[in-house]
C-alpha positions in Angstrom: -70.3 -106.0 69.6 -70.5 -105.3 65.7 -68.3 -106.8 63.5 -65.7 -104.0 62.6 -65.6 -105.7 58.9 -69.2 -105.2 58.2 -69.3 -101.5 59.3 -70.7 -99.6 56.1 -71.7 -95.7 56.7 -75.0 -94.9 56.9 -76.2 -94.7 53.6 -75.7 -98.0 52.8 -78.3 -100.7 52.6 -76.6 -103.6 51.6 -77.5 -105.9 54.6 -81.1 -107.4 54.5 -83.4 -105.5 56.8 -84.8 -107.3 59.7 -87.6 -108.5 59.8 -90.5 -106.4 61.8 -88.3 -103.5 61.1 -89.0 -100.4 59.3 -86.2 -98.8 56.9 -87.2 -95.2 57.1 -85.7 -92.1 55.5 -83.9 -89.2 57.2 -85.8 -85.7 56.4 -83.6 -83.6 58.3 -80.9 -82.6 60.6 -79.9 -80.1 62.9 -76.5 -80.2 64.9 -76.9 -78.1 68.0 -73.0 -78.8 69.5 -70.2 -80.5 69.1 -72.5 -83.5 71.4 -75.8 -83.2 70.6 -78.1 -83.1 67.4 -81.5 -83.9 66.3 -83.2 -85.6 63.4 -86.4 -86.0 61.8 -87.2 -89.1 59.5 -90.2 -90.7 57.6 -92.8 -92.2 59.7 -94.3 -95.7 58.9 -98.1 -95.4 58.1 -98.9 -98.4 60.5 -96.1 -97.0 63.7 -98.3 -95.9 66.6 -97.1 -94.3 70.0 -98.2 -92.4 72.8 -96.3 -89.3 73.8 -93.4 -89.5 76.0 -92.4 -93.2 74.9 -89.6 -94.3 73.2 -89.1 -96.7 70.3 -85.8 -98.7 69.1 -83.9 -96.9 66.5 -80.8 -98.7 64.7 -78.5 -98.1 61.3 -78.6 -100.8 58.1 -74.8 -101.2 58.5 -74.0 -104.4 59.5 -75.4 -108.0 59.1 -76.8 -107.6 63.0 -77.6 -103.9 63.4 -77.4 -102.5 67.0 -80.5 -101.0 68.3 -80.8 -98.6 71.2 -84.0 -96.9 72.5 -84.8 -93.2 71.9 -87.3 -91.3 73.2 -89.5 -90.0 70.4 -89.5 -86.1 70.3 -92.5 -85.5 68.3 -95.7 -85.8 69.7 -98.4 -88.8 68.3 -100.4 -86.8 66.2 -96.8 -85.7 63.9 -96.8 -86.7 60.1 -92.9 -87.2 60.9 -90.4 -88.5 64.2 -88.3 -87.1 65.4 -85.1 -87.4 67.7 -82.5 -85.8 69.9 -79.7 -87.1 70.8 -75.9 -87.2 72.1 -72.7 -87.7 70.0 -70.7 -90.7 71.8 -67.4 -90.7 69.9 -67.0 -94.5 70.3 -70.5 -95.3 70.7 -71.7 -98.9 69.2 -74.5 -96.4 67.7 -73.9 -92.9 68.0 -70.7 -92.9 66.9 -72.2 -93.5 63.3 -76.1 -92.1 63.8 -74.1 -88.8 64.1 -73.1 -88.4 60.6 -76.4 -89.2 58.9 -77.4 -86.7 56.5 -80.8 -86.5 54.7 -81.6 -89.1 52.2 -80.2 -91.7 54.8 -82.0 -94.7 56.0 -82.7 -95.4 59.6 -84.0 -98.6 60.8 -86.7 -98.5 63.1 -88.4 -101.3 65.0 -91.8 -102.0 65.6 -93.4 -101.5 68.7 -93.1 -98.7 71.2 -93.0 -97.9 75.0 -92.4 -96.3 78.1 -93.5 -95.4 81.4 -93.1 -91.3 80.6 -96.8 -91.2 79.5 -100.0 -89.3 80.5 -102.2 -92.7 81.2 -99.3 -93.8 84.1 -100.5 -90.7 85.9 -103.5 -90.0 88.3 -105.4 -86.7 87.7 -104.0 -83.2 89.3 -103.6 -79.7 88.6 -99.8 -79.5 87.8 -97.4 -81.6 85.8 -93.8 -81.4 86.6 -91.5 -82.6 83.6 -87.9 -82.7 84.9 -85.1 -83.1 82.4 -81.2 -83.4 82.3 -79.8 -83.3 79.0 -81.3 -85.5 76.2 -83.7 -86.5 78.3 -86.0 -83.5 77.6 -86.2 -85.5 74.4 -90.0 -87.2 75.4 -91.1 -83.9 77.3 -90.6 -82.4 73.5 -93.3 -84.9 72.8 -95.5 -84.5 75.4 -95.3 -80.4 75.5 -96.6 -80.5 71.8 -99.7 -83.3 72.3 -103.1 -81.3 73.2 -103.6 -83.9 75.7 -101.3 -83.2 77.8 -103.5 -79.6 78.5 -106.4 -81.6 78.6 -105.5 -83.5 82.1 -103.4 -80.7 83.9 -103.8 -76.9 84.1 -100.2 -76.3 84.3 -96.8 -77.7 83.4 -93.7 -77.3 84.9 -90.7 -78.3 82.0 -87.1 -77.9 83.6 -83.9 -78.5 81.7 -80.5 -78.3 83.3 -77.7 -78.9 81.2 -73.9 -78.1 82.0 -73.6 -75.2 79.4 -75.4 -72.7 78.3 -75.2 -73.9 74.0 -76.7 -77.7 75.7 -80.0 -75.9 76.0 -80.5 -74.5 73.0 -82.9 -77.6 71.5 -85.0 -76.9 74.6 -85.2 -73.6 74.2 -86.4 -73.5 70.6 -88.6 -76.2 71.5 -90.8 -74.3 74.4 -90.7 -71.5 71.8 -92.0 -72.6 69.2 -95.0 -74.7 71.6 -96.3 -71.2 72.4 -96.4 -69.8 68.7 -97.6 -73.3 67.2 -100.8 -72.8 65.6 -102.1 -75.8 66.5 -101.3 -75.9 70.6 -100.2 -72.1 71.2 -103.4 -71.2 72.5 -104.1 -74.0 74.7 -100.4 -73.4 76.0 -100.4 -69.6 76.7 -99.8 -69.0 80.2 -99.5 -72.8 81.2 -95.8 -73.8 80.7 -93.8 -72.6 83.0 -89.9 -73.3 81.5 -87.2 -73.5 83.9 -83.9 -73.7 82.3 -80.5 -74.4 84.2 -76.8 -74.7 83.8 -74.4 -76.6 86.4 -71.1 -75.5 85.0 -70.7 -72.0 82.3 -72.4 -69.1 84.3 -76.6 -68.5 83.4 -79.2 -66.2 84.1 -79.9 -69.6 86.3 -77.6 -72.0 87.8 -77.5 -75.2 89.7 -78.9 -78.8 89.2 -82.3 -78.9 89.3 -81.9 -81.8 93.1 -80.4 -78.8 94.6 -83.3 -76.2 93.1 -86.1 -78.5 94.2 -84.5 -79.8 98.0 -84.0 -76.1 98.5 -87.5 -74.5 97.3 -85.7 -72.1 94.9 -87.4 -73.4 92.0 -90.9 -72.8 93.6 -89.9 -69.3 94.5 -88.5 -68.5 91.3 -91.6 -69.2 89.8 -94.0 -68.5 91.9 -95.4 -71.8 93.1 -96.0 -74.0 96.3 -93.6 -76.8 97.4 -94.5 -80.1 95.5 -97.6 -81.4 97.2 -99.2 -85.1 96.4 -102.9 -83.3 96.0 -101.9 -81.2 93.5 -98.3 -82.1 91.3 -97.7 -85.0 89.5 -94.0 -85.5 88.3 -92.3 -87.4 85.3 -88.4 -87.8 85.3 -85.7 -88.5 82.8 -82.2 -87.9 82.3 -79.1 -89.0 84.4 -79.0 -91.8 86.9 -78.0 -89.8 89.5 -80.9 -87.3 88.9 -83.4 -90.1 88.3 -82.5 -91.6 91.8 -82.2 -88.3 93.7 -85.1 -86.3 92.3 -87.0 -90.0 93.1 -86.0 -89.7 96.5 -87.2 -85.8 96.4 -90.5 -87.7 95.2 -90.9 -90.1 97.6 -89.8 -87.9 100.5 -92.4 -86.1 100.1 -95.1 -89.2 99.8 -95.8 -89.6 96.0 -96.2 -92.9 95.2 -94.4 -94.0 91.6 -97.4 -95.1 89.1 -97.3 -97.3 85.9 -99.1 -98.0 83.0 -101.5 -100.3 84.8 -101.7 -98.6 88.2 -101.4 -94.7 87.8 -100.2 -92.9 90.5 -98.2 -89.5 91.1 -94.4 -90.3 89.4 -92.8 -91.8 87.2 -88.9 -92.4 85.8 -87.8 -93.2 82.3 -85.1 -95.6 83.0 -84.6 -97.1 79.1 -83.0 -93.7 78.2 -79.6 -92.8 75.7 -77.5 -90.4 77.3 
């Protein structure tokens, strides 16, 4: 736990910095509710990634800062990284991450990873991306990198969040993917966005287990059931949607794949929120 007596605000940088840790500065931020926000910040010259993996992000404000792993929202090829995330009232980090304003310094460590990336995933024609709240943060990444076009034909990017305001960073995000000058062409016809709520009413309702068990999700948009030959599917979000839409996965004889052994799935399990 942090020491409560060595709790400074954000701004403040009078602990040493650790070492193989970068001390970046926030460029922006955008609150969305009264839970979530986002935030952009410097990136390191030397910081490499692939998209759809997460790096350890932490505040200067005690001797012992707490880290906690964030997916990064920008794709590789961004100048800048950026973050979404939820506002936990008495979260060891959040709670203070949440009131950083541009100008602030975010601490950053070194070395990135993940399983929600295009190399743990055999070739197909469809890529599924299924999201609960913050956890469409890495599909923001990977729905901006040209690469991801490169290996499927289509994706599939769902986001179920209980109400209708939750979904507003997705929404903007798929947006602006299809006007960006640099991927809007290669994305123009090829995402396919599926955006739920599970509690305020929605031109679509329900969480997305439900939507894919039942086949309303396929006849909604116009597709066939999941099928191993053709679908390959990356998860993140709740535990309880992680497991279930796992069990969807596995039901239906997709075999979970890795960095070193790509298959047809795979879960983001190091996820905030």
């Amino acid at each position: 736990m942090q020491n409560a007596a060595l709790a400074l605000d954000a701004t403040t940088t009078a602990f040493p910095i650790p070492a193989n840790v970068y001390a970046e500065r926030v460029t922006s931020v955008t609150h969305y509710t009264d839970s979530l926000f986002s935030f952009r910040m410097t990136r390191p010259t030397t910081f490499r990634f692939r998209s759809g993996e997460f790096a350890m992000i932490g505040l200067p404000n005690a001797a012992k800062p707490i880290f906690r792993a964030y997916s990064v929202a920008s794709p590789a090829w961004d100048e800048e990284l950026e973050f979404y995330s939820i506002k936990v009232p008495d979260g060891p980090l959040t709670q203070h991450l949440q009131k950083i304003q541009p100008g602030d310094t975010v601490l950053l460590r070194q070395k990135s990873t993940g399983t929600l990336v295009l190399d743990a995933l055999s070739p197909a024609k469809r890529l599924y991306m299924i999201a609960t709240g913050t956890g469409f943060a890495p599909f923001a990444s990977l729905l901006r990198d040209p690469e991801t076009y490169e290996k499927f034909e289509e994706v599939i990017v769902t986001n179920t969040c209980r109400d209708v305001a939750d979904l507003r960073y997705g929404n903007e995000l798929v947006s602006g993917v299809r006007e960006d000058p640099l991927i809007g062409e290669l994305v123009e016809g090829r995402v396919h966005y599926y955006a739920t709520t599970t509690r305020e009413t929605s031109p679509r309702m329900g969480r997305i287990t439900k939507l894919l068990t039942e086949g309303t999700i396929f006849t909604d948009l116009g597709l066939p059931p999941l099928d191993r030959a053709t679908d390959r599917i990356m998860i993140c979000g709740s535990m309880a949607m992680l497991n279930d839409v796992k069990d969807i996965a596995e039901a239906a004889g997709f075999v979970e794949g890795a960095n070193n052994a790509p298959a047809d799935f795979v879960v983001e399990r190091a996820f905030v929120g």
